[in-house]
MARBA-3410 file (N, C-alpha, C, O; in Angstrom, 1 decimal):
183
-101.6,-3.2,-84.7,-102.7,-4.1,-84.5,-104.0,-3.4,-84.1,-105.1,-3.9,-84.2 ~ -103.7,-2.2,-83.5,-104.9,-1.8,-82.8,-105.4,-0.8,-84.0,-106.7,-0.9,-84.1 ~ -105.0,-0.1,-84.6,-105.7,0.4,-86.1,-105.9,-1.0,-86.7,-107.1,-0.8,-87.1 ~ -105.8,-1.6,-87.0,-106.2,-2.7,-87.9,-107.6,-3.1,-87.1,-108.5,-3.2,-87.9 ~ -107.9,-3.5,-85.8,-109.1,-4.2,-85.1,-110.0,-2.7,-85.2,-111.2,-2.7,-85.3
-109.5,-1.7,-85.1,-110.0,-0.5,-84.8,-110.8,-0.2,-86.9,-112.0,0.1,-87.2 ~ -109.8,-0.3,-87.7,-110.2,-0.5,-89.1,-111.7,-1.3,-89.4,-112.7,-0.8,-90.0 ~ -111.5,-2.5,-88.9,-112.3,-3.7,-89.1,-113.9,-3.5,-88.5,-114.9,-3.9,-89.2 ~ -113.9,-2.8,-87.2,-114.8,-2.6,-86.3,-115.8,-1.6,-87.0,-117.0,-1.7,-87.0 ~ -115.2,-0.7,-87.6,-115.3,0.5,-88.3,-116.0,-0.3,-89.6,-117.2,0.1,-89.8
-115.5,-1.1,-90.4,-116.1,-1.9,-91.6,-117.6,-3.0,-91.1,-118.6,-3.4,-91.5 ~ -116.9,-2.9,-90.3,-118.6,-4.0,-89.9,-119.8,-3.1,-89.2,-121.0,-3.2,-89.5 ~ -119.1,-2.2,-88.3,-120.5,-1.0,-88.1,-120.8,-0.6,-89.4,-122.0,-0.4,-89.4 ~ -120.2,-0.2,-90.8,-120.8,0.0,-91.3,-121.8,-0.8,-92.3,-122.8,-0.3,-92.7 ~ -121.4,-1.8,-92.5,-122.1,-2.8,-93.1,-123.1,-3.5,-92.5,-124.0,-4.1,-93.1
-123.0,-3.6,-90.8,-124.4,-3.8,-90.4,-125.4,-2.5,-90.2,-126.2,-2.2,-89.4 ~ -124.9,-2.1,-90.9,-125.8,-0.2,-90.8,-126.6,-0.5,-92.1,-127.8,-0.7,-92.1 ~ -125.9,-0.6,-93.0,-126.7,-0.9,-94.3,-127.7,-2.0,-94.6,-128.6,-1.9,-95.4 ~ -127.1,-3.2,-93.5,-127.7,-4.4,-93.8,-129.3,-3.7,-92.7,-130.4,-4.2,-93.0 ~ -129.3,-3.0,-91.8,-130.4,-2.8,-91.2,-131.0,-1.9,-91.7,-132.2,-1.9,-91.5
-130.4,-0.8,-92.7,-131.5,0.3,-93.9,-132.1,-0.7,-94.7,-133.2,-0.4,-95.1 ~ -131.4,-2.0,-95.1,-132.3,-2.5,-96.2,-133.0,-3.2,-95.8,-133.8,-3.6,-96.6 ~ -133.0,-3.5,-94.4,-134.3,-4.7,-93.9,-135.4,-3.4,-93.7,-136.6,-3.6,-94.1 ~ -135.2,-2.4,-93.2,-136.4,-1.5,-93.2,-137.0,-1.1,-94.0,-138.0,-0.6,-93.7 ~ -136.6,-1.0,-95.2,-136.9,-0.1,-96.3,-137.7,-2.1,-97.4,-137.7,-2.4,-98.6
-137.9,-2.4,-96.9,-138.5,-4.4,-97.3,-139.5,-4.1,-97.1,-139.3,-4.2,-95.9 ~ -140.6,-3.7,-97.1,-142.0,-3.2,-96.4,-143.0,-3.5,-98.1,-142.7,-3.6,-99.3 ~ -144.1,-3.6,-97.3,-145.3,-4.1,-98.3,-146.2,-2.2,-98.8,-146.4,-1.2,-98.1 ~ -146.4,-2.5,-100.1,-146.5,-1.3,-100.4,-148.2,-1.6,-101.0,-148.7,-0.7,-101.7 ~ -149.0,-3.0,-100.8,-150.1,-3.4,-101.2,-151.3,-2.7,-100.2,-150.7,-2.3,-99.2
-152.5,-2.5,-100.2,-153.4,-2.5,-99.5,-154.4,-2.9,-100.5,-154.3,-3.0,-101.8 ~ -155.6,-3.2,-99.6,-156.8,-3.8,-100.2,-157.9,-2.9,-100.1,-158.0,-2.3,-99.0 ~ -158.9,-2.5,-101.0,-159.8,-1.8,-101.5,-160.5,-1.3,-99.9,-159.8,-1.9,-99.0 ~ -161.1,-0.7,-99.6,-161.5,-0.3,-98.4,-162.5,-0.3,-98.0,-163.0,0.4,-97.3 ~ -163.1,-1.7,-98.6,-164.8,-2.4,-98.9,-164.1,-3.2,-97.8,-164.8,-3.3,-96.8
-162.7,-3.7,-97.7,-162.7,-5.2,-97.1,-162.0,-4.6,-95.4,-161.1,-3.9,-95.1 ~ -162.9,-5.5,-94.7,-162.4,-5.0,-93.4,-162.8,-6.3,-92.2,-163.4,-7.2,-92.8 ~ -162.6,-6.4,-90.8,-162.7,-7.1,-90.1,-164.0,-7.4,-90.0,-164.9,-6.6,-90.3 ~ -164.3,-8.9,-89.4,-165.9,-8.9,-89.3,-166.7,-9.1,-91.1,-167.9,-8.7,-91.2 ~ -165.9,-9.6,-92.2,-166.9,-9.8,-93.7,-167.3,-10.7,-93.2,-167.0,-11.2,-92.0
-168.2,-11.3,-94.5,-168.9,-12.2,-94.2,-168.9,-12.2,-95.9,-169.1,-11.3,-96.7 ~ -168.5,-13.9,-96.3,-168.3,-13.9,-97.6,-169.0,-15.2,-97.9,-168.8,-16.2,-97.3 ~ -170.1,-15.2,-99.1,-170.9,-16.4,-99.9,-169.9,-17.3,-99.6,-168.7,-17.3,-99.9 ~ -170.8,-18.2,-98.8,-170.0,-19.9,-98.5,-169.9,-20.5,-100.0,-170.8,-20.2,-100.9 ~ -168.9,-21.2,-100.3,-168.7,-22.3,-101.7,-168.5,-21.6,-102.7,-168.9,-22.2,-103.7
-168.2,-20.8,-102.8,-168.1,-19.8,-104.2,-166.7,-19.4,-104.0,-165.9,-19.9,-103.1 ~ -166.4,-18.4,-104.9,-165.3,-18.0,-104.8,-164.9,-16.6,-104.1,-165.4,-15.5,-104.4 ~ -164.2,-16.8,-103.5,-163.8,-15.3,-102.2,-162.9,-14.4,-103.0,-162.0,-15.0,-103.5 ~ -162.9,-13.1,-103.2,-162.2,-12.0,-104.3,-162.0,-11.4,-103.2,-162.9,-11.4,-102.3 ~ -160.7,-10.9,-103.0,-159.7,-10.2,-102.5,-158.9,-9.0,-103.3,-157.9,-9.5,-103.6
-158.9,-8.0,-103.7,-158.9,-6.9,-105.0,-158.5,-5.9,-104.2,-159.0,-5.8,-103.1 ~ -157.3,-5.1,-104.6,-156.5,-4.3,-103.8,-155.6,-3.5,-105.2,-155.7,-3.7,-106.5 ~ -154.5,-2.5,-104.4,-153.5,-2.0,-105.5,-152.3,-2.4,-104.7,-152.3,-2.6,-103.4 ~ -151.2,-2.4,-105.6,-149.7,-2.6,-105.4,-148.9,-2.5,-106.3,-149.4,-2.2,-107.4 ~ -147.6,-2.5,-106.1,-146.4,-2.6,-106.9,-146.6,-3.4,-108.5,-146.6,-4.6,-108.4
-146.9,-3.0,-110.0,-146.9,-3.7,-110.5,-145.9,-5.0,-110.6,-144.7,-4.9,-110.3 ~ -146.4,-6.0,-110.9,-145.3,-7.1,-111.3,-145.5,-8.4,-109.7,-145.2,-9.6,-109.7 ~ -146.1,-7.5,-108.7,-145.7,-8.2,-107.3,-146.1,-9.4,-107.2,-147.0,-9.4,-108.0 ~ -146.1,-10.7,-106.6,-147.1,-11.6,-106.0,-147.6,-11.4,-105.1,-146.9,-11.2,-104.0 ~ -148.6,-11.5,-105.1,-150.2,-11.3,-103.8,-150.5,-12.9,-103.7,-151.0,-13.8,-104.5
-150.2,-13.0,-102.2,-150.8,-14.3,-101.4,-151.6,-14.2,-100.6,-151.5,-13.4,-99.6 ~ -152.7,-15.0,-100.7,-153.8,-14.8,-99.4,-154.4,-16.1,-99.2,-155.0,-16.7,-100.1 ~ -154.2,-16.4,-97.6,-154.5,-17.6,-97.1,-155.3,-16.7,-96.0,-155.3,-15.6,-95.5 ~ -156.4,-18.7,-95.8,-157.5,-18.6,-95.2,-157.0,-19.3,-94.0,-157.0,-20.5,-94.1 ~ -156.7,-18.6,-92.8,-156.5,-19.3,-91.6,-157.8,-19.9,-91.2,-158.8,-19.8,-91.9
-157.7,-20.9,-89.9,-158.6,-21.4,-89.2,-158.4,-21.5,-87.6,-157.3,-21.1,-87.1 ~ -159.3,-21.9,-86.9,-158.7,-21.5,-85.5,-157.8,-22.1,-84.6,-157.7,-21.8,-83.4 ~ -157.0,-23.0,-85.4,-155.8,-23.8,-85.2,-154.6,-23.3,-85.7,-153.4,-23.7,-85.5 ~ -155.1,-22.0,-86.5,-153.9,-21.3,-87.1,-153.1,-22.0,-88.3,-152.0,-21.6,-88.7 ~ -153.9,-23.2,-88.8,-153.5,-23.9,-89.9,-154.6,-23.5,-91.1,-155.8,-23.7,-91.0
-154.0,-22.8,-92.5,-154.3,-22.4,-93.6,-154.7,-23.7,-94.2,-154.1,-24.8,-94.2 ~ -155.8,-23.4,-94.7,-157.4,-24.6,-95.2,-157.5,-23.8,-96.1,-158.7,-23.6,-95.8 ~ -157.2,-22.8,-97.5,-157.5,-22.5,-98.5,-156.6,-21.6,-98.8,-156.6,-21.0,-97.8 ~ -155.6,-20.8,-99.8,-154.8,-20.3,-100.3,-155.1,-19.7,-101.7,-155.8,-20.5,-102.3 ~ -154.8,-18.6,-102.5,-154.5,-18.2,-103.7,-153.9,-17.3,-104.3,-154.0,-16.5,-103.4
-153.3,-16.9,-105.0,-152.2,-16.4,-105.3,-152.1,-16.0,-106.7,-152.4,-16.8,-107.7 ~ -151.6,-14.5,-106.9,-151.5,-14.0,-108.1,-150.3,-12.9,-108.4,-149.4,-12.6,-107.6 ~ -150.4,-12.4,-109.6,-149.6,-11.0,-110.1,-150.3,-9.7,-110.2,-151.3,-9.6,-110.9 ~ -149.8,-8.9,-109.8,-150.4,-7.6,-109.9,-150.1,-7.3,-111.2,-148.9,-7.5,-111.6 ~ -151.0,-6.9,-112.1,-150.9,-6.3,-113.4,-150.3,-5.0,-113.6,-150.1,-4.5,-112.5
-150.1,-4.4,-114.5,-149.2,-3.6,-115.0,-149.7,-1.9,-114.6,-149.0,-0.9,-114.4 ~ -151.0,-2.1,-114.5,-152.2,-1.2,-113.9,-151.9,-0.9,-112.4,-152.4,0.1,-111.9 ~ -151.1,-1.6,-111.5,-151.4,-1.9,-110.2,-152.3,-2.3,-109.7,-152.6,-1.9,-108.5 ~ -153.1,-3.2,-110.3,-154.1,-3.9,-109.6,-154.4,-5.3,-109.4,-154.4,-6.0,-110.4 ~ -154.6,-5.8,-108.3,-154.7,-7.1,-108.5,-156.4,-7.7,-107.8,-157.2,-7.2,-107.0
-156.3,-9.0,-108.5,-157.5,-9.8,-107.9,-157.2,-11.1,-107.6,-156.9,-12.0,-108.4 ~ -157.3,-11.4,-106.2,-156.5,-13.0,-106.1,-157.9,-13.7,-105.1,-158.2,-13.2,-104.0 ~ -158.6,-14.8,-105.6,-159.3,-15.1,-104.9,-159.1,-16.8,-104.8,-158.3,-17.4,-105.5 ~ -159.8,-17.7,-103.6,-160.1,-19.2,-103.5,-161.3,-19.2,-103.0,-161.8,-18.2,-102.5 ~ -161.9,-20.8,-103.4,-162.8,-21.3,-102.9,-163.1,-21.3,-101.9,-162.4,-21.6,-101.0
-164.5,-20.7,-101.7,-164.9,-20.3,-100.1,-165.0,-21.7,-99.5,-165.1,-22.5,-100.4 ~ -165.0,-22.2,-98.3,-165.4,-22.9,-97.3,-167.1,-23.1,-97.4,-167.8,-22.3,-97.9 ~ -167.6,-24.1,-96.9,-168.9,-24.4,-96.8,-169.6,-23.2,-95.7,-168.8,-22.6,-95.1 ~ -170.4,-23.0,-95.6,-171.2,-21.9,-94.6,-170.8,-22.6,-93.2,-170.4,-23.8,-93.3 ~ -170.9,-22.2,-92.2,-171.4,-22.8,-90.9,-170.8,-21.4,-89.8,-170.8,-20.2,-89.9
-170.3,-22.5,-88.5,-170.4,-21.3,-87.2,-168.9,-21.3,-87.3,-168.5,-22.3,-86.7 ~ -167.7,-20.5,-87.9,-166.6,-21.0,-88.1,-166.1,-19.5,-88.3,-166.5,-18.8,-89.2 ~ -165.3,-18.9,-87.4,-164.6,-17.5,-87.7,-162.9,-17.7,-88.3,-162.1,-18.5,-87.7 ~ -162.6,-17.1,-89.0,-161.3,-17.1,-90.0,-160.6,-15.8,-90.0,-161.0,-14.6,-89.8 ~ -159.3,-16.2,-90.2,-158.5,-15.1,-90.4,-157.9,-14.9,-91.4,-157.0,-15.7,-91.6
-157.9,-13.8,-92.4,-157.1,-14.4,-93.7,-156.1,-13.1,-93.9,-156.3,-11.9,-93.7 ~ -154.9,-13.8,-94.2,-153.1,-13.4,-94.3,-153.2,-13.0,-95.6,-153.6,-13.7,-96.5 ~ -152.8,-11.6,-95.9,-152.3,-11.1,-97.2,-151.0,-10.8,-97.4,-150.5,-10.2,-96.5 ~ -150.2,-11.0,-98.4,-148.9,-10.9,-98.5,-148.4,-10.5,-99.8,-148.8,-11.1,-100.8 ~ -147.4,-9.2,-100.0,-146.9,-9.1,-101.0,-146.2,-9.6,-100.7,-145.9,-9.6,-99.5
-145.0,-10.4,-102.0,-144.0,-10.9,-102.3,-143.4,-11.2,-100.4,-142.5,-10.9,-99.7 ~ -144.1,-11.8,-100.4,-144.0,-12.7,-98.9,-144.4,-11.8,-97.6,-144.8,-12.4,-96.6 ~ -144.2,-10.8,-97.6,-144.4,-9.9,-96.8,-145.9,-9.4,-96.6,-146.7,-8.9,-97.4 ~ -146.2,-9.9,-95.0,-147.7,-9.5,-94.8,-147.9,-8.3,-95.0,-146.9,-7.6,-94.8 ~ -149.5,-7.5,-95.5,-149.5,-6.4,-95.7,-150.8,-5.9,-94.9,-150.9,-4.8,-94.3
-151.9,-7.0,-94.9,-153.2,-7.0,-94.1,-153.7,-8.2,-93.3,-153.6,-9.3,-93.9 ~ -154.1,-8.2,-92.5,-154.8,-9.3,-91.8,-156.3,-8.9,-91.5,-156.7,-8.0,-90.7 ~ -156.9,-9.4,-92.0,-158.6,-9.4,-91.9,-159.5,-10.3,-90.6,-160.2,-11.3,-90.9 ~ -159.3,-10.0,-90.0,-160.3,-11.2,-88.8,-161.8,-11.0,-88.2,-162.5,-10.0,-88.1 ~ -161.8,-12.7,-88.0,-163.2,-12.6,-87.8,-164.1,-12.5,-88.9,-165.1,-11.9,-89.1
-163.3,-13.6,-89.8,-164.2,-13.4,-91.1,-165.2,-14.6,-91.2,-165.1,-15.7,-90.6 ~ -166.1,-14.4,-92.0,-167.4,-15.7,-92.1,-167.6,-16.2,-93.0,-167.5,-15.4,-93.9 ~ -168.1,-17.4,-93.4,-168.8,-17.9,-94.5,-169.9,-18.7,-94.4,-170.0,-19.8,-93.7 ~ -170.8,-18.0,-95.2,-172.6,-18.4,-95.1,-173.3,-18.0,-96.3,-172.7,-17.9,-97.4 ~ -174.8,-17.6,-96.2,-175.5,-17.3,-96.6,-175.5,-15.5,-96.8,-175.3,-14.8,-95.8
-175.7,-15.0,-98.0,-174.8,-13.9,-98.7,-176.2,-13.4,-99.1,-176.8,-14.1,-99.9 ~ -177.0,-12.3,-98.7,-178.1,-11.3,-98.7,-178.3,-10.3,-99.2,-178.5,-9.5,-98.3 ~ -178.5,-9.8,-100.5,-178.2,-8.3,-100.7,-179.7,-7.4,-100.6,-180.6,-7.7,-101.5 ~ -179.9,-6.7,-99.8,-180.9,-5.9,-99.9,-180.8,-4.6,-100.1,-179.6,-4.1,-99.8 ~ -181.8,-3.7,-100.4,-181.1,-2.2,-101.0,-183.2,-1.8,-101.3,-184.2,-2.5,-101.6
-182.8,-0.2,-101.1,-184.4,0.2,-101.7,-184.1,2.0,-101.0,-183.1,2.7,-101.1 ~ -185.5,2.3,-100.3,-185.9,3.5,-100.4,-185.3,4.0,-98.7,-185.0,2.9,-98.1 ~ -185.0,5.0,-97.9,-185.0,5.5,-97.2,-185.4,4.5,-96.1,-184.6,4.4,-95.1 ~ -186.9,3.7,-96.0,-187.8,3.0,-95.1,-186.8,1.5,-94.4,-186.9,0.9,-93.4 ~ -186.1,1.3,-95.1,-185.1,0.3,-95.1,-184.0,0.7,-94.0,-183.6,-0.2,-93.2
-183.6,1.9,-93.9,-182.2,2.4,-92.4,-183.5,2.5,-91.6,-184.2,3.5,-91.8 ~ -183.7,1.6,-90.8,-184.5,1.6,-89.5,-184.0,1.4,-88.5,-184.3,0.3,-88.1 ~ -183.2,2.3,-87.7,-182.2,2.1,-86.7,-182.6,1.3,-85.5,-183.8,1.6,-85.3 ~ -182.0,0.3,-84.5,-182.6,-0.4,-83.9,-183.4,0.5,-82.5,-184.4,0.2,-81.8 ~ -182.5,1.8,-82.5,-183.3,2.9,-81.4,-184.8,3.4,-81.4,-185.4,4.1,-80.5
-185.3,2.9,-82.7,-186.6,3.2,-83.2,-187.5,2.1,-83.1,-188.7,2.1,-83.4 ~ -186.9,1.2,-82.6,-187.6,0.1,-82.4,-188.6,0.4,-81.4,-188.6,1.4,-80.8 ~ -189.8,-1.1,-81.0,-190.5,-0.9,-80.0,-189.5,-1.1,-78.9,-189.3,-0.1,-78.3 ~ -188.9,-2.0,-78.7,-187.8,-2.3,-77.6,-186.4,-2.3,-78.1,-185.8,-3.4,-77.9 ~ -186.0,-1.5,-78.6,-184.3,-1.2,-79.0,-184.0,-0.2,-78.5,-182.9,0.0,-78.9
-184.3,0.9,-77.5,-183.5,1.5,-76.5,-183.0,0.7,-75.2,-181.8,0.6,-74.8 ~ -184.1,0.2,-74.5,-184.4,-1.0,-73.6,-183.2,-2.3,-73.9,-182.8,-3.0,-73.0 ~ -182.7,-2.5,-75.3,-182.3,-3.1,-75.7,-180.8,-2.9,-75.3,-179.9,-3.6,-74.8 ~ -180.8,-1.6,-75.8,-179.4,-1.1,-76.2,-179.0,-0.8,-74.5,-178.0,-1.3,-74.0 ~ -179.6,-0.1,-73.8,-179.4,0.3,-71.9,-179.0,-1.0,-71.5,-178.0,-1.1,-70.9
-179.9,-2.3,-71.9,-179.4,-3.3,-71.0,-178.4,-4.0,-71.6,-178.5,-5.2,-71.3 ~ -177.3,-3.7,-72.5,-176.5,-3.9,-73.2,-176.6,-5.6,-74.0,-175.6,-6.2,-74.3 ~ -177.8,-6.1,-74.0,-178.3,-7.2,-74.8,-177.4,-7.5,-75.9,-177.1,-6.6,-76.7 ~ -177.0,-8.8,-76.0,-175.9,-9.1,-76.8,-177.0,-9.4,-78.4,-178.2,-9.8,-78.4 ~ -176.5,-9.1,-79.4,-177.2,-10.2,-81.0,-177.0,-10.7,-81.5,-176.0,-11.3,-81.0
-177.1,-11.3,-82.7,-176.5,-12.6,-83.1,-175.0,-12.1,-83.8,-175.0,-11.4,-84.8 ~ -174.0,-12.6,-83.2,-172.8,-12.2,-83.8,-172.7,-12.7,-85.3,-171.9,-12.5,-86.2 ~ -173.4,-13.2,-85.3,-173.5,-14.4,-87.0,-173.9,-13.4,-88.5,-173.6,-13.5,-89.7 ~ -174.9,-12.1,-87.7,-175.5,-11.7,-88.9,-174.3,-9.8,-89.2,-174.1,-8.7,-88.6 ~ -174.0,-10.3,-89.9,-173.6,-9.3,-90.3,-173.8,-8.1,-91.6,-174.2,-8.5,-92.7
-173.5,-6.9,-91.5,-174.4,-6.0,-92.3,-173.5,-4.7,-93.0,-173.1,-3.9,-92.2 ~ -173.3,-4.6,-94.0,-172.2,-3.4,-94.6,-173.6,-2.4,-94.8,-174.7,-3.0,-95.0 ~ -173.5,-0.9,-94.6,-174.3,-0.2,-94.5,-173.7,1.2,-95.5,-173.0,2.1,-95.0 ~ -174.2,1.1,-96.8,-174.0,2.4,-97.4,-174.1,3.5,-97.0,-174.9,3.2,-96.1 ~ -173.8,5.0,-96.9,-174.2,6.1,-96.5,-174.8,6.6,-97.4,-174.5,6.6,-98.6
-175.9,7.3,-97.0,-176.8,8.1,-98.5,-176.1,8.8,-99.2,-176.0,8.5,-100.4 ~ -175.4,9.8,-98.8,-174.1,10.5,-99.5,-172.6,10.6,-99.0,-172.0,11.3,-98.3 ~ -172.2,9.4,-99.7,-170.8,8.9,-99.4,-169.2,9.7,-99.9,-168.9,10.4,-101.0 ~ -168.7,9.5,-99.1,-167.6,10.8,-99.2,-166.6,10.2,-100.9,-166.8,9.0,-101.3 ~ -166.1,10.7,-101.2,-165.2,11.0,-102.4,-163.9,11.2,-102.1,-163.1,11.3,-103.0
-163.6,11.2,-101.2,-162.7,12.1,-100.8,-162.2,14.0,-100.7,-161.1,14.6,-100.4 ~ -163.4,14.2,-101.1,-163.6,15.6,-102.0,-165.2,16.1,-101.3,-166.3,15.7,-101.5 ~ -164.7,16.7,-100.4,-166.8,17.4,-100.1,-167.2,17.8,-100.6,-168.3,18.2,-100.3 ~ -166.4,18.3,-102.1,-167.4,18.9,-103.4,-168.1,18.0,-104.0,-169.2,18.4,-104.4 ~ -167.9,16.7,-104.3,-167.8,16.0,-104.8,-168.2,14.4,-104.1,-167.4,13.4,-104.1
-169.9,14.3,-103.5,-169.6,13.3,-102.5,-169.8,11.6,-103.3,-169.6,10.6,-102.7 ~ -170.1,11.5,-104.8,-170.2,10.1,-105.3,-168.8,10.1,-105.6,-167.9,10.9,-106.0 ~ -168.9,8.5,-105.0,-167.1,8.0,-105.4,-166.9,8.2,-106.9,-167.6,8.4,-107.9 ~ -165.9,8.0,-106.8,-165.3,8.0,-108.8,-165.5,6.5,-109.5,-165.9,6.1,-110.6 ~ -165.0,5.8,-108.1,-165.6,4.5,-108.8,-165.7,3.5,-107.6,-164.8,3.0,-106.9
-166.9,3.3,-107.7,-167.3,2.1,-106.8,-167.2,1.5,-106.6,-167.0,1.2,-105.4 ~ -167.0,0.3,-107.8,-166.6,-0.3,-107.9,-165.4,-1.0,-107.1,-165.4,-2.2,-106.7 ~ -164.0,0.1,-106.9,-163.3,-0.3,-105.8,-162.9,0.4,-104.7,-162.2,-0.3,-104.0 ~ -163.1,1.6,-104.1,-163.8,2.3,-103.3,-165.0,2.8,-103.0,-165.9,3.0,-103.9 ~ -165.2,3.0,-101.5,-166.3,3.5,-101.2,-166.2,3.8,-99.6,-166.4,3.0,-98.6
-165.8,5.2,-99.5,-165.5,5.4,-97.9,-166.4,5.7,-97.1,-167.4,6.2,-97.7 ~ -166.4,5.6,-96.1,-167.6,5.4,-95.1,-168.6,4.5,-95.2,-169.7,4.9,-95.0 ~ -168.5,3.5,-95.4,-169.3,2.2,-95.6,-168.9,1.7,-94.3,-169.3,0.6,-94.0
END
């Protein structure tokens, strides 16, 4: 009897051995382009693009939390054959409203983005005269010593003049389109 409980014990350590390699090895193998980060700020009422690589064939879910932790917008797609996907929903109207939005491959979270916004969407761009750091200001050191808070509302993605590649031979990205590091 006691080889036999001693048998059995032996059968189930090993089968919860395996049953715990396969829950670890369950992991999200998706990430999102490296444009997208805490703190966006996305055109209110339009449509929100979410664009990343993954597993071909996967589903990508991404819901729009709220600060009740109840999802107020959702959408959902397939990664193409390419490994790439694009899954977007209707943005929310603009106002004073911070969000958190859940990405998931094939159910499995992969990113959480917070602190995200929706408003009024700005693009400006030009010559050198444009990066005017606020330490240059008449009163932006004064500013920055008395640790003066600003409007958390406006937010700003800031190109670098020569942006890395991954390659310091080589500092324009390959494609911008969905990278661009140091931003």
């Amino acid at each position: 009897m006691k080889k036999f409980i001693s048998a059995m014990l032996i059968i189930l350590i090993a089968l919860s051995g395996q049953a715990i390699v396969c829950a670890q090895t369950e992991t999200a193998s998706a990430r999102l382009y490296n444009y997208y980060d805490d703190g966006m700020l996305f055109k209110h009422s339009s449509e929100a693009i979410f664009a990343g690589t993954a597993t071909p064939n996967a589903e990508i879910t991404v819901e729009l939390i709220d600060s009740n932790g109840s999802a107020v917008r959702s959408g959902n797609g397939t990664v193409s054959a390419d490994g790439t996907f694009n899954v977007s929903f209707t943005s929310p109207e603009g106002g004073f409203g911070e969000y958190n939005v859940v990405l998931k491959e094939n159910g499995i979270t992969f990113d959480t983005l917070e602190n995200v916004v929706f408003g009024e969407l700005w693009i400006a761009c030009g010559q050198s005269n444009m990066s005017y750091p606020l330490g240059q200001s008449k009163t932006g050191i004064e500013s920055i010593e008395k640790g003066e808070k600003f409007n958390k509302w406006v937010r700003a993605l800031i190109i670098p003049f020569y942006p890395l590649n991954g390659d310091e031979n080589d500092p324009v990205p390959a494609d911008p389109q969905t990278e661009y590091y140091d931003a």
